[in-house]
C-alpha positions in Angstrom: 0.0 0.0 0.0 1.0 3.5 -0.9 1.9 5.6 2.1 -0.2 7.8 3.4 1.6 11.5 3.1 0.6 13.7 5.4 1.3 17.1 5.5 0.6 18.8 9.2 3.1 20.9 10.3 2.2 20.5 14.0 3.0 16.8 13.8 6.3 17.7 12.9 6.9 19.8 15.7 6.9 17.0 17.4 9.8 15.3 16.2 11.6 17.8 18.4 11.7 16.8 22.7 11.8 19.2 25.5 14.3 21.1 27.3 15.6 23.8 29.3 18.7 26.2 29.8 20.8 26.8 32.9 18.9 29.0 35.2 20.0 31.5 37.9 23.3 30.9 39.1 24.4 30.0 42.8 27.0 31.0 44.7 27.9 28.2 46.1 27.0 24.5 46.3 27.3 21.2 48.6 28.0 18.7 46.2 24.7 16.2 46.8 25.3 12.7 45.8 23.8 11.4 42.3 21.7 9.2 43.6 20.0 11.5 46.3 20.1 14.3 43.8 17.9 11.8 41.0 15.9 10.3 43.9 14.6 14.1 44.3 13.9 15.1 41.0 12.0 12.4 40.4 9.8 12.7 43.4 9.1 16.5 42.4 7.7 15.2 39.5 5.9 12.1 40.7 3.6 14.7 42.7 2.0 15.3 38.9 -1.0 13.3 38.4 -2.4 15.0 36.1 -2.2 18.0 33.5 -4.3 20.2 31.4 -2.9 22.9 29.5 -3.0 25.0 26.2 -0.2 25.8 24.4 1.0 27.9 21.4 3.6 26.1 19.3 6.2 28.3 16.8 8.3 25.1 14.5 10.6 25.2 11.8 11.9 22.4 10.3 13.0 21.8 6.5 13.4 25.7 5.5 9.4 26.1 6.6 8.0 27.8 9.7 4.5 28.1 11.1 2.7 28.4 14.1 -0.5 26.3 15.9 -2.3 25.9 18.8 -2.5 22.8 21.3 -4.8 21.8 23.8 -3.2 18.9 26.0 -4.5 16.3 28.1 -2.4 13.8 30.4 -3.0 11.6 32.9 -0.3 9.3 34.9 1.2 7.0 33.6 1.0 7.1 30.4 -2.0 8.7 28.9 -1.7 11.5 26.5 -3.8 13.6 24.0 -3.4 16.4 22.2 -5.8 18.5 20.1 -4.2 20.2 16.9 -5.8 23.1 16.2 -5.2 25.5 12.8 -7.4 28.6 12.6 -10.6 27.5 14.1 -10.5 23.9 13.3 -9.2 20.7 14.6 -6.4 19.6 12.2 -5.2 16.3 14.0 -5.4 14.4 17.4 -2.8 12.6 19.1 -3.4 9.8 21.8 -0.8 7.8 23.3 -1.8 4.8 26.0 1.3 3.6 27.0 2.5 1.7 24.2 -0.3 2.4 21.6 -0.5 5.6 19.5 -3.3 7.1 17.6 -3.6 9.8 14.7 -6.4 10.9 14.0 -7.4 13.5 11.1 -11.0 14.5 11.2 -11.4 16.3 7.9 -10.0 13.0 6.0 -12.0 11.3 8.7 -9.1 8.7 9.0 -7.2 7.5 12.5 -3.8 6.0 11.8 -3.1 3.6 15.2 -0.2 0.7 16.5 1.4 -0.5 18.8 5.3 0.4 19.5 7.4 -1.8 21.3 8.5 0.5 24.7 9.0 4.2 24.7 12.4 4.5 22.9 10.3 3.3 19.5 9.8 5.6 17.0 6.3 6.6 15.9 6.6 6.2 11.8 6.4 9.5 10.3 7.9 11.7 13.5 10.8 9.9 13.8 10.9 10.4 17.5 10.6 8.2 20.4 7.6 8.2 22.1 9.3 9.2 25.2 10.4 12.7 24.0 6.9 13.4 22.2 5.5 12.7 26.2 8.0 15.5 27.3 8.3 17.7 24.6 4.7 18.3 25.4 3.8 17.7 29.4 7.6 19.4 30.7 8.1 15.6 32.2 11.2 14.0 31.6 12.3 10.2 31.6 15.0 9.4 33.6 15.1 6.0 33.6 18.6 6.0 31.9 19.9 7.6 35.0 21.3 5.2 36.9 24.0 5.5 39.7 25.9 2.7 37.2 25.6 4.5 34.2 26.6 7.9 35.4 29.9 8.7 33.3 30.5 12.1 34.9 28.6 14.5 38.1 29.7 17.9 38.4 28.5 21.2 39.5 28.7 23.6 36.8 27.3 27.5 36.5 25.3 27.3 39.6 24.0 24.2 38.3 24.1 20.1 39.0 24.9 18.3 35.9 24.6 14.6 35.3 26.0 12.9 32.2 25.2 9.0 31.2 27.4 7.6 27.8 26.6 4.4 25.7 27.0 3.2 22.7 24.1 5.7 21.3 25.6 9.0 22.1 25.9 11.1 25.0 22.8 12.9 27.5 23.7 15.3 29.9 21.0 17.0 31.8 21.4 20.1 34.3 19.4 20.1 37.5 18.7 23.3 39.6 19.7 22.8 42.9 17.0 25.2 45.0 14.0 24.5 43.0 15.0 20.4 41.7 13.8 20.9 38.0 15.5 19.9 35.3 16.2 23.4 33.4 18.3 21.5 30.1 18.4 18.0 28.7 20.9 17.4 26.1 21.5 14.5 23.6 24.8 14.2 21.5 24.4 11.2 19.2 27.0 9.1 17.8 27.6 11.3 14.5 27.5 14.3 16.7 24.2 15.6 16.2 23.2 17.3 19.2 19.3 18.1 20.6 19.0 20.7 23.6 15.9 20.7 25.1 15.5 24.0 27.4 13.0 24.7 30.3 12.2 27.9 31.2 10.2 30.6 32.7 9.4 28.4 35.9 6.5 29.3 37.8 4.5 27.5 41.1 1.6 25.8 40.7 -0.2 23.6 43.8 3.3 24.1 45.0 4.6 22.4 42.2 7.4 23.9 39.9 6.1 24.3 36.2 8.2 25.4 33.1 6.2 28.1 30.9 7.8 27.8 28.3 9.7 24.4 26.3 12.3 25.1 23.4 14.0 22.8 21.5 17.3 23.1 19.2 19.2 21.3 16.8 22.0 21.7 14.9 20.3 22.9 11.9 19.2 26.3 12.3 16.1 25.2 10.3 14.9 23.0 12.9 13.7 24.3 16.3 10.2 24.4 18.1 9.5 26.7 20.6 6.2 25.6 22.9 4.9 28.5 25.3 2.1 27.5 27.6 -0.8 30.0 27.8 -2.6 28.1 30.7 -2.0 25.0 32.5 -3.6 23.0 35.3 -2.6 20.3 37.9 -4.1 17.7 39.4 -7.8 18.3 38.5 -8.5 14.3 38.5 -9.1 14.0 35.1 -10.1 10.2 34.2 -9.3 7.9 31.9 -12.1 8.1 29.7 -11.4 11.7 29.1 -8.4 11.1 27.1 -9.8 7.9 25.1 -10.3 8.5 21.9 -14.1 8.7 20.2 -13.9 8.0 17.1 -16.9 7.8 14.1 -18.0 4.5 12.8 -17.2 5.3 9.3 -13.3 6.0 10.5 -11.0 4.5 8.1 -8.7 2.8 10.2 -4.7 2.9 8.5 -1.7 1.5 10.2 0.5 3.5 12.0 3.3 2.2 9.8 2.1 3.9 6.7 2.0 7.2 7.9 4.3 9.8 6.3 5.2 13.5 6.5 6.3 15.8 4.1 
């Protein structure tokens, strides 16, 4: 079967994950071991339960630019979905249940949908694991790679605690801000050098909780970048499940998530 090309810019934003730069720098630091240091990052953002936000999206990528709106749903674990919106209209949603994704265009009233074998899989079309498309667009990271074995070098640099892991994929390094225990930059440096930094910035409180406003993301093209700003946001409302399923019409044609293309 023929691909399906599909041409929505939004989706390629997405091929791009989340980060952060340095923030504020500190005088001085106790150096905190790696393990404590992860152990409180991740229960900072193990208090998230839930989010509900809207966002306005700015992407280039391939010598074009645009902009579009986003309204996003997520519920912990693993439940995501997004609302694409151009104009007025709905141009695509995105759902993501763990392992399974879901595309669905309403005014081709089609839904492309698979499964994808753990988070580092790439969804066909994005070329991006599904891991960075969760944090590209809630501001939570993955750091499951991060552990005390796998550490290759801890350091605290500008005011900053920064953490690097190496294999044979490349090199991530991520900076941690000691006060607040956010992650304010995740970088990746593949194996042919290409290099990803994901920025978090503009932190505000929210239930207590720290909260980038806004998410960019650079590459080493200037011709590909995505800059997310969050216009409102919400935590822990107790959203359900069934909010973020996805309805779909009877008449749906149903397409495999393999064959889905962008151009």
């Amino acid at each position: 079967m023929v691909p399906y090309i599909l041409r929505t810019m939004f989706l390629v934003a997405l091929i791009s994950a989340s980060g952060c730069a340095p923030g504020r720098s500190i005088p001085s630091l106790t150096e905190v071991p790696p393990d404590k240091l992860l152990d409180n990052v991740i229960a900072a953002q193990s208090r998230i339960e839930d989010i509900k936000s809207s966002a306005l999206l700015s992407v280039h990528f391939n010598g074009r630019g645009g902009r579009v709106s986003a309204r996003i749903r997520y519920k912990k674990p693993g439940l995501l979905k997004v609302f694409v919106q151009g104009g007025f209209r709905v141009i695509a949603v995105i759902a993501l249940n763990e392992d399974r994704a879901q595309v669905y265009i309403p005014t081709d009233n089609l839904v492309f949908e698979g499964s994808l074998e753990g988070t580092d899989s790439l969804i066909p079309g994005l070329l991006v694991p599904m891991k960075d498309i969760r944090s590209s667009l809630t501001g939570l990271i993955d750091l499951t790679e991060f552990t005390i074995g796998k550490i290759s070098n801890y350091e605290i640099r500008d005011g900053m605690y920064s953490l690097s892991i190496q294999n044979a994929a490349g090199k991530r390094t991520i900076w941690v801000d000691p006060d607040r225990m956010t992650i304010v930059r995740d970088q990746t440096e593949e194996g042919d050098g290409k290099i990803t930094d994901r920025r978090y910035e503009q932190y505000t409180r929210m239930n207590n909780i720290w909260r980038p406003l806004r998410i960019r993301i650079l590459k080493d093209s200037p011709d590909e970048s995505l800059d997310l700003r969050f216009e409102q946001q919400s935590l822990n409302s107790g959203l359900t499940a069934s909010e973020l399923a996805l309805t779909l019409p009877e008449s749906i044609r149903r397409i495999p998530l393999s064959e889905m293309v962008i151009q």
